[in-house]
C-alpha positions in Angstrom: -24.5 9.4 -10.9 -20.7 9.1 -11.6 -18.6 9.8 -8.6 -15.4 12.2 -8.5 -12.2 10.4 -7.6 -10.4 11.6 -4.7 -6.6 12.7 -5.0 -4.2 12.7 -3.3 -3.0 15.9 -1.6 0.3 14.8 0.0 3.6 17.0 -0.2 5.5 15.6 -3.3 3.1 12.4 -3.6 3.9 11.3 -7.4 1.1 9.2 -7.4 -1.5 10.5 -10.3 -4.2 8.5 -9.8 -7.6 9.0 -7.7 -9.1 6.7 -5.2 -12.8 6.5 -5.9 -13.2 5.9 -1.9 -11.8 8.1 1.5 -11.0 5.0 2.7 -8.9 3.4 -0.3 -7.1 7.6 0.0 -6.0 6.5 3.6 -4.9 3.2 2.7 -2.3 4.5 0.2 -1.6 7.5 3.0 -0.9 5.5 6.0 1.6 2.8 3.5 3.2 5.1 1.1 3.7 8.2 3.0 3.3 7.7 6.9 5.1 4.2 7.3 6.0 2.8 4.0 8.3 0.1 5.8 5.9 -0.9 8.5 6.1 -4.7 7.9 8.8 -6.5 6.7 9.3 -10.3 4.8 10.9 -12.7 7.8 12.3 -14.5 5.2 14.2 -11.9 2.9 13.9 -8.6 4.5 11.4 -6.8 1.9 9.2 -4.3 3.3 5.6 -3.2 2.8 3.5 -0.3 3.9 1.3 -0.1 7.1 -2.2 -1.8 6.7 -0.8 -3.8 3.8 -1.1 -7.4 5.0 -2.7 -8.2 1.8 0.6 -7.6 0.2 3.1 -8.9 2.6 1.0 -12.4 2.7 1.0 -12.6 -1.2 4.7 -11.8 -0.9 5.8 -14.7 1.2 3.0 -16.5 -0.9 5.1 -16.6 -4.1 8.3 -15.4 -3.6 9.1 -18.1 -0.4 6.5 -21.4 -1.4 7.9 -24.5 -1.1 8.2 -26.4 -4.2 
């Protein structure tokens, strides 16, 4: 059985893709729409979305290692 994806029903969201999960729908709510500039880089000042710690970690992973 193939599941529907769920879209996003957001007031001017752009994004066209579908989330085949609720949970993936509110992950890209809460960091793209309701805080997109929750967290921010202490090294260079880029921001990331709320709930993306993921991204912020890989961030300062590559952009700031010490070589």
């Amino acid at each position: 059985m193939m599941r529907s994806l769920i879209h996003c029903d957001w007031k001017g969201c752009t994004y066209s893709g579908g989330f085949s999960r609720e949970a993936c729908l509110w992950r890209h709510i809460k960091s793209t729409h309701v805080s997109p500039k929750a967290l921010k880089c202490p090294h260079c000042n880029k921001t990331f979305g709320l709930g993306r710690e993921d991204k912020l970690r890989a961030h300062k992973r590559l952009a700031h290692r010490r070589g």
